[in-house]
C-alpha positions as CSV (number, residue, x, y, z in Angstrom):
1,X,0.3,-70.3,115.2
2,X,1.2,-70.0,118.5
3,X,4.9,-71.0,119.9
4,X,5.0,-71.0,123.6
5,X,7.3,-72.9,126.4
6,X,6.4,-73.0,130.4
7,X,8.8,-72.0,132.8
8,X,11.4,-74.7,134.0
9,X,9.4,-75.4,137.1
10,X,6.8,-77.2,136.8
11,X,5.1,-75.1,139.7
12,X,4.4,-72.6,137.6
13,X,2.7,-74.4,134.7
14,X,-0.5,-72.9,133.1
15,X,-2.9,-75.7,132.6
16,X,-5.6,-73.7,130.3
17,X,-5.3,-69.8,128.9
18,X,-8.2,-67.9,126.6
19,X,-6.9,-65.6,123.6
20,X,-8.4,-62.9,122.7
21,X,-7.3,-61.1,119.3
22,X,-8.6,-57.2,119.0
23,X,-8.8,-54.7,116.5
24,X,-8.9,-51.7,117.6
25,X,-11.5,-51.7,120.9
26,X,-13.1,-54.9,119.0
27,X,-12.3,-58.5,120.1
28,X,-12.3,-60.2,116.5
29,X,-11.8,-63.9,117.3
30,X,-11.3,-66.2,121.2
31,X,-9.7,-69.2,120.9
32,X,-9.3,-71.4,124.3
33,X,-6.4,-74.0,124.4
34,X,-5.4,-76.7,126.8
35,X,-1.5,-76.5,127.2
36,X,0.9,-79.5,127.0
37,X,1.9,-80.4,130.5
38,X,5.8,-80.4,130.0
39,X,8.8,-77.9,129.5
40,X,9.3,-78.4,125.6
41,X,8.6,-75.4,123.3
42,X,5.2,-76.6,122.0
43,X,3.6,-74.9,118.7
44,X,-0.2,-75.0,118.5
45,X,-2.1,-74.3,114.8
46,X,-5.3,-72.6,114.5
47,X,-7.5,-70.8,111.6
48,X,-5.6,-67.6,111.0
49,X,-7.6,-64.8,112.5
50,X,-7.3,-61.8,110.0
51,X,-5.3,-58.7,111.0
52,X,-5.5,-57.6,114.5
53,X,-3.6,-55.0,116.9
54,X,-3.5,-56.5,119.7
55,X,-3.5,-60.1,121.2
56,X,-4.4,-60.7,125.0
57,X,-3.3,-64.1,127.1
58,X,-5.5,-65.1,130.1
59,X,-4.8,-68.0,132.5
60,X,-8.2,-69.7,133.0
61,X,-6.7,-72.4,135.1
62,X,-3.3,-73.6,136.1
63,X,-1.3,-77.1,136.7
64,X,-0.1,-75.4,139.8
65,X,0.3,-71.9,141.3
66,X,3.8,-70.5,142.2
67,X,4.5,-67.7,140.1
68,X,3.1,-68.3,136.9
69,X,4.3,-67.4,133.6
70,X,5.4,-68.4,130.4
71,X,9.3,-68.6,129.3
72,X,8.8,-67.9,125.7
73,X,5.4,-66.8,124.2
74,X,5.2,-65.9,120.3
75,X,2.4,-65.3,118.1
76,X,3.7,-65.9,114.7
77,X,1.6,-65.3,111.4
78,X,0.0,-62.2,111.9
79,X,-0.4,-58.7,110.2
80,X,-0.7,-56.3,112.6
81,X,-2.7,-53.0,111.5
């Protein structure tokens, strides 16, 4: 799962991010989510992926565009290799 909580202004919101989870040079898995429009710590549940090295965030759109960024971001369920 994924736990993740915008920033307190609501100018900085991300609207929709891709995931990417690598092994090694190897993108295993991309997921795509829509993020809850509010500043509550929201948890999202997906298929587990396997056991990957590294996980990359990108913003594919946003609610609005100030600075951008997340408050709290954790990836939670994973063996790393």
């Amino acid at each position: 799962m994924v736990r993740y909580r915008h920033r307190s202004c609501s100018c900085e919101w991300f609207r929709d991010v891709r995931v990417d989870f690598w092994d090694d040079d190897v993108i295993i898995k991309t997921l795509t989510f829509t993020l809850a429009q509010d500043a509550n710590i929201n948890t999202i549940n997906f298929t587990p992926v396997g056991p990957v090295s590294s996980v990359r965030v990108y913003a594919t759109s946003v609610y609005s565009i100030v600075n951008n960024g997340f408050s709290e971001l954790q990836f939670l369920g994973f063996d790393l290799v």
